[in-house]
C-alpha positions in Angstrom: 148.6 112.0 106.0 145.2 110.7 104.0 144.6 108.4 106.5 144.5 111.4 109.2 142.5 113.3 107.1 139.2 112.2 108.1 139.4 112.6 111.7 140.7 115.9 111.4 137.9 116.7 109.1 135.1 115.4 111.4 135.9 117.7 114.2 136.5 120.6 111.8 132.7 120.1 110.2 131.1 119.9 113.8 132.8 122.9 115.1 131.6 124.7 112.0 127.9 123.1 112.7 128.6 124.3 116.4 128.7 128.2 115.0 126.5 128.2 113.2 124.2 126.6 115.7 125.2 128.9 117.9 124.9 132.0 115.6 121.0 130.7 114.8 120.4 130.8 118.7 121.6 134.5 119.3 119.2 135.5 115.8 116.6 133.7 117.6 117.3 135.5 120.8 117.7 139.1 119.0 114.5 138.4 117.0 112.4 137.4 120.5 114.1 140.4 122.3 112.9 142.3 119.6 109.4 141.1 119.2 109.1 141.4 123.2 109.7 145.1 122.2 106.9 145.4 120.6 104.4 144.0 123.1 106.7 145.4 125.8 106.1 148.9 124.8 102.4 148.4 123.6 102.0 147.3 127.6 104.0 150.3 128.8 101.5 152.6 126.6 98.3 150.6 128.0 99.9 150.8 131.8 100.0 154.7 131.2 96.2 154.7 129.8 95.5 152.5 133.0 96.8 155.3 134.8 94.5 157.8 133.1 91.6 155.7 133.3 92.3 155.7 137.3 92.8 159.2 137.8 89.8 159.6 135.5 87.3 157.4 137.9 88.6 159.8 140.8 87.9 162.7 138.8 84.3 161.5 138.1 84.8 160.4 134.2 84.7 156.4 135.0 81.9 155.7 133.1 83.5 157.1 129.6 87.0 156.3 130.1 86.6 151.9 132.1 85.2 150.8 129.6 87.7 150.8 127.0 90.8 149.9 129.7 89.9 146.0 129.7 89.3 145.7 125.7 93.4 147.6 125.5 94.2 144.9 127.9 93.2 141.9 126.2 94.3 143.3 123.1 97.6 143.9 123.8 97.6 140.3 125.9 96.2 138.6 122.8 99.1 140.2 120.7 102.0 138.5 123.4 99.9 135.2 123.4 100.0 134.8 119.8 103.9 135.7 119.4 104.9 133.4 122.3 102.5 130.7 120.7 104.7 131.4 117.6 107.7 129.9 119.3 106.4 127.9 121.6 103.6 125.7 123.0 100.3 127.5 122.6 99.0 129.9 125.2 94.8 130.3 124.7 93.1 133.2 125.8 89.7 132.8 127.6 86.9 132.7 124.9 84.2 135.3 127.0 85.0 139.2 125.8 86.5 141.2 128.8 84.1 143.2 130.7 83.0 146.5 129.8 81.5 147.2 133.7 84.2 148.5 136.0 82.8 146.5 138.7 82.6 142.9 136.3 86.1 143.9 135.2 87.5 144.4 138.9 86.4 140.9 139.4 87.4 139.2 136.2 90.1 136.7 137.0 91.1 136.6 133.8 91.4 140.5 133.5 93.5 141.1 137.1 96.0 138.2 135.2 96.5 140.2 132.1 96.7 143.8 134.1 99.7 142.0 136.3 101.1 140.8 133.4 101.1 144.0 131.8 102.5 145.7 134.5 105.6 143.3 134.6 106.1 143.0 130.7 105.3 146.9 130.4 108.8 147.3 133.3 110.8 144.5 133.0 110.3 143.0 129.8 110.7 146.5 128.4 114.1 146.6 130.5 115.0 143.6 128.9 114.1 144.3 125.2 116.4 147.2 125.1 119.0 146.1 127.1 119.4 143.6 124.5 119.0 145.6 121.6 121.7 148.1 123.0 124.0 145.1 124.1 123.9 144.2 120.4 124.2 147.6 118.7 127.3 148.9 121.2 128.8 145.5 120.2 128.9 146.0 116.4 128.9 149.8 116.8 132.4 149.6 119.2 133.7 146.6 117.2 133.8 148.7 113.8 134.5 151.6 115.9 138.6 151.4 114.7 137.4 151.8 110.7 135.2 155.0 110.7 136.8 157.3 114.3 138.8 158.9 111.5 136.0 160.2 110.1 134.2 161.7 113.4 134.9 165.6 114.2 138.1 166.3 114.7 137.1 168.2 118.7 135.1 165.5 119.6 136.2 162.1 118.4 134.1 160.2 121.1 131.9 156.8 120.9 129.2 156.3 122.8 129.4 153.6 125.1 129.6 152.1 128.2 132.7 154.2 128.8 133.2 157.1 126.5 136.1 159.1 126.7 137.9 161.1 123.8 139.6 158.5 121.4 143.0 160.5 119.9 144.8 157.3 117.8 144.3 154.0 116.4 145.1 152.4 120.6 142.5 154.1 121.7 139.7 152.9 119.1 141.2 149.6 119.6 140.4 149.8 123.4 137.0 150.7 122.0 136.8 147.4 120.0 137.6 145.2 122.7 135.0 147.1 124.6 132.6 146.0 121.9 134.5 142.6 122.1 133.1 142.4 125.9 129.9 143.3 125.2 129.1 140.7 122.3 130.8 138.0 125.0 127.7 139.4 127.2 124.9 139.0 125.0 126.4 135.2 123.4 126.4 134.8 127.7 122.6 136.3 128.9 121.1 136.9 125.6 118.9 133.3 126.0 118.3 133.7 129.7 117.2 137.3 128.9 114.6 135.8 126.7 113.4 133.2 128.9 112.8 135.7 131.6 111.0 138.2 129.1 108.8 135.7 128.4 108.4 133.1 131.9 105.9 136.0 132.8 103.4 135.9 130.0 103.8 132.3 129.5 102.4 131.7 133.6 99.8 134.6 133.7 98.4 134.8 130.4 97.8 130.9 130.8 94.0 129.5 130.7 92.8 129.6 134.2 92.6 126.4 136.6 88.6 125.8 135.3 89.4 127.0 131.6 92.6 124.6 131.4 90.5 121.4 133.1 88.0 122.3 130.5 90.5 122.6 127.4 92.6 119.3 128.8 89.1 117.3 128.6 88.5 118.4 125.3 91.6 118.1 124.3 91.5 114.2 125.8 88.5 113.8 123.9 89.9 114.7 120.4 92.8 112.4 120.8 91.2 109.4 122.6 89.4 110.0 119.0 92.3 110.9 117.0 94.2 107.5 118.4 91.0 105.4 117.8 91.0 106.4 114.2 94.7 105.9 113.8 94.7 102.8 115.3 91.3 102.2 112.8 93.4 103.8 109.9 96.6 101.5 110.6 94.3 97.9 111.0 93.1 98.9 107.6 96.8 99.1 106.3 97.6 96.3 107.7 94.9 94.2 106.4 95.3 96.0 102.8 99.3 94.9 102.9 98.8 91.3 103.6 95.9 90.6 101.2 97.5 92.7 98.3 100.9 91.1 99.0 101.1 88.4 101.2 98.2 86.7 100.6 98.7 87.0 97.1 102.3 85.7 97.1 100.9 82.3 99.4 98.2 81.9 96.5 101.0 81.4 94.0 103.0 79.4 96.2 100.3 76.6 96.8 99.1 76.7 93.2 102.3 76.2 91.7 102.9 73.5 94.7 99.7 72.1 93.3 101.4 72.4 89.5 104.6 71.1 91.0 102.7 67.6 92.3 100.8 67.0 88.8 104.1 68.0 87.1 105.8 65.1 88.9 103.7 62.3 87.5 103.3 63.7 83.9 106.7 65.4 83.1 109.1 65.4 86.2 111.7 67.7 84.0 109.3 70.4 84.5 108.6 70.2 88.4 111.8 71.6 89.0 111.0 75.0 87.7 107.5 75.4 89.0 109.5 74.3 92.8 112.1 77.2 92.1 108.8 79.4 91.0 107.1 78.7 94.1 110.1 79.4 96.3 111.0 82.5 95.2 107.1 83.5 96.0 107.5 81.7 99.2 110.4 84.1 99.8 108.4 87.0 98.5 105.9 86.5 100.9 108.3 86.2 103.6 109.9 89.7 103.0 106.5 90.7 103.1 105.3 89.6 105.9 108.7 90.9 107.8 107.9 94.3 106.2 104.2 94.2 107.8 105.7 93.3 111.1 108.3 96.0 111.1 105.5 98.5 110.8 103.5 97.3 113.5 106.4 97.6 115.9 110.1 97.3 114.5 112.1 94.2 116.0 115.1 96.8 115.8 113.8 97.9 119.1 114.3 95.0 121.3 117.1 94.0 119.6 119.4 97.2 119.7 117.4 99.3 122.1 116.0 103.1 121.0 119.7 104.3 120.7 120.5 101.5 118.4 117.3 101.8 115.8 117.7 105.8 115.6 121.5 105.1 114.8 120.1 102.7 111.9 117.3 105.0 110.8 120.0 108.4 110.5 122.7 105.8 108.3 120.1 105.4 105.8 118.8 108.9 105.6 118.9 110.9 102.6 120.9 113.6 104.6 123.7 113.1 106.9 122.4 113.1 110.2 123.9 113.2 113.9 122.5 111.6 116.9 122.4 112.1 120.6 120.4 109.9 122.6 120.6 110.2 126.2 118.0 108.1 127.9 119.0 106.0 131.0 117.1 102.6 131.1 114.0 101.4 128.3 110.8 103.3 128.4 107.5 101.4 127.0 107.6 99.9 123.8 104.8 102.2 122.5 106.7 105.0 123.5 109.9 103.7 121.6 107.6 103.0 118.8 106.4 106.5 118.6 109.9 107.6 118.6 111.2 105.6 116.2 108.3 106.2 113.6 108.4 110.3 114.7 112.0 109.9 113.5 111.7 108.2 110.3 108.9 110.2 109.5 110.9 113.5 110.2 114.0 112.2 108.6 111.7 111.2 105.1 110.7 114.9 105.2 113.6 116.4 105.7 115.4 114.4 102.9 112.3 115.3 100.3 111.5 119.0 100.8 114.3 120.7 102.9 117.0 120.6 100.6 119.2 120.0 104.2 122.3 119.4 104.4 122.5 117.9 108.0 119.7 116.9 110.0 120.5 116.5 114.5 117.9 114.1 116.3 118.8 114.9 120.4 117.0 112.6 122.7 116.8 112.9 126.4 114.6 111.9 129.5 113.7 115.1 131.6 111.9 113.6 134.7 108.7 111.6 133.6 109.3 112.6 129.4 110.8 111.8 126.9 112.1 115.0 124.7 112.8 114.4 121.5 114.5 117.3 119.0 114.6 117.1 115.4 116.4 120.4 113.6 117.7 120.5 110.1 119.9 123.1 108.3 117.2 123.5 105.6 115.0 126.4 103.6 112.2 126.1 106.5 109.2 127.3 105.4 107.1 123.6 106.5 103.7 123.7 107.3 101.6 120.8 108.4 98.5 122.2 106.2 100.5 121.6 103.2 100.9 117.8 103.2 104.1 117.9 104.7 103.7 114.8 106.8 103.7 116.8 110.2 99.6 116.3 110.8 100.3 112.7 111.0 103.2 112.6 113.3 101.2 115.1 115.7 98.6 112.4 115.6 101.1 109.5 116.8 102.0 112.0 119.3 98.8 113.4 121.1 97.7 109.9 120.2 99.9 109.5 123.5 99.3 112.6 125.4 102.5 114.3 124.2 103.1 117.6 122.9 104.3 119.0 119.5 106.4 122.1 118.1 107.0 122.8 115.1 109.3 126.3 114.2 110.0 126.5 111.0 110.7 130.3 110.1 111.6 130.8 105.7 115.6 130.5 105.5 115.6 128.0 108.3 116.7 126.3 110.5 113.1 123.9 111.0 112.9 122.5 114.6 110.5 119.5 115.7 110.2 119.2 119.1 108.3 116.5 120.8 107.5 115.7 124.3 106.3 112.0 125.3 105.3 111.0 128.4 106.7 107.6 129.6 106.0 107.6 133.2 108.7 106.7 136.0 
């Protein structure tokens, strides 16, 4: 029976880390839906002032009331771009003021992409918002439903539901319950694809234009053509400053006490023996070293064991107990394996000294021409790249290749790194 213990144990603690994944993603989901209520019904209030702006230029008042209809649109749009920034890649809002002119604002690009935004967030995502919000309070309303229908009026013991008939004894508010059953299987089931579609809209229209996005992407080009030069600059340096503190150092000591050893031998031979094991052990030394220097500049665990292998070998001798999933047919470049690698370690260092996690999942995959790599821990959250925490540098390595970083990491947890890599076909 010991011996079977552990196996059945394994199962039983990833099933528990299963839930509670899962319960994380349907908080996630209800905190989005909500949020998108917000915006949702600060777009349906701005889509009803659109409406009196309109009927205001027929009545002759355009000149009072346009003006203020594309400064409520970009406000409102600035307010969705920030929240889906929050949990997501982020979305930049052109840098020019809206237009104040009713003519400049019917041709602003930018403006007829917020106002089509705002008439799809203002119906649908507003739809969406409360149909989730609803799906979630029938479900804990109807579930409880069989421990307070006692306590409702005696001529009118009804619940309101989906279905809502009179309830006379405890079979009846059970049938309630497994109503509220059905309706918390529906939101686990469309509660994630509910967010998605609330926020696929905002994410594709409130996007920088074609011209703004080719000028962002140079810039952004720029800054990490510079970023990877000073990197590269920044790791040169380390590498010079660990073989001339160390290695260096350790072959000065072997040849002088090679020298030593040699005059020892014709004055007192008894004493050439100690000065050889002497130089040795700093021969040795410098041989660790040197293998430590090399390991930084690309790991040989790479080649030898593949990406798979070396990730398997960095979460054994991680501070926290760590699972992971790589699923990545075929080698990409070495760099890009690199990046990974040192991504990981770096991640898994910083997880181990300030999340006070108990279990950290690294899940790779290739999705068409990148390489996605997630990172999530059961921690405190609360990390911030402005603090020290390590995450400036890793985003470095990463633009440093073109790729793309996200860090959520709301106070209570759970943190999430998520990187994208581009490794070509």
């Amino acid at each position: 029976m010991p011996a079977n213990q552990p196996e059945t144990a394994a199962p039983a603690r990833t099933g528990r880390r299963g839930v509670r994944t899962r319960v994380r993603d349907l908080v996630d989901a209800l905190e989005h839906l909500v949020g998108g209520f917000g915006t949702a019904l600060l777009a349906f209030a701005a889509l009803l002032w659109l409406t009196v702006v309109a009927l205001g230029c027929l009545a002759g008042l355009g000149r009072l009331l346009a003006p203020s209809a594309p400064r409520v649109v970009r406000s409102i749009a600035d307010r969705e771009r920030a929240r889906l920034s929050r949990w997501g890649p982020e979305i930049i809002g052109p840098a020019a003021p809206p237009p104040t002119h009713l003519r400049a604002a019917l041709g602003d690009p930018d403006g007829r992409r917020e106002v089509r935004w705002l008439f799809v967030h203002g119906t649908l995502g507003l739809l969406l918002s409360i149909t989730g919000v609803a799906l979630l309070v029938y479900t804990v309303q109807d579930i409880t439903f069989v421990l307070w229908w006692r306590w409702l009026p005696t001529d009118e013991p009804n619940t309101p539901t989906v279905v809502s008939w009179t309830v006379q004894d405890d079979s009846g508010a059970l049938v309630v319950a497994l109503i509220g059953v059905a309706l918390g299987v529906l939101f686990v089931v469309f509660g994630p694809g509910m967010v998605r579609l609330q926020a696929w809209p905002g994410r594709r229209l409130l996007a920088p234009s074609g011209e703004v996005d080719l000028s962002l992407r140079v810039a952004q080009l720029s800054a990490t053509r510079a970023a990877a030069l000073d990197a590269h600059a920044t790791e040169l340096r380390r590498i010079e400053r660990s073989l001339h503190d160390g290695t260096q150092n350790r072959l000065v000591a072997v040849t002088v006490l090679l020298g030593a050893s040699r005059r020892a031998l014709a004055r007192d031979p008894s004493s050439a023996d100690e000065m050889l094991e002497r130089a040795q052990q700093a021969a040795e030394q410098a041989l660790a070293e040197l293998r430590t220097v090399v390991r930084g500049i690309l790991p040989p665990v790479l080649a030898d064991r593949g990406l798979a292998g070396a990730l398997a070998g960095l979460a054994a001798d991680s501070g926290v107990e760590c699972e992971v999933d790589v699923d990545v047919p075929g080698r990409c470049a070495a760099s890009v394996e690199a990046t990974t690698y040192f991504v990981v370690a770096e991640a898994l260092t910083n997880i181990a000294k300030h999340s006070r996690a108990h279990h950290a999942t690294v899940t790779v995959r290739r999705r068409g021409q990148d390489l996605s790599l997630r990172i999530q821990d059961d921690g405190i959250g609360g990390a911030d790249e402005h603090e020290g925490s390590g995450i400036t540098g890793i985003r470095r390595r990463v633009e440093a290749h073109d790729g793309r970083l996200a860090l959520t990491s709301p106070p209570g947890g759970p943190t999430t790194l998520q990187v994208e890599l581009p490794c070509g076909l």
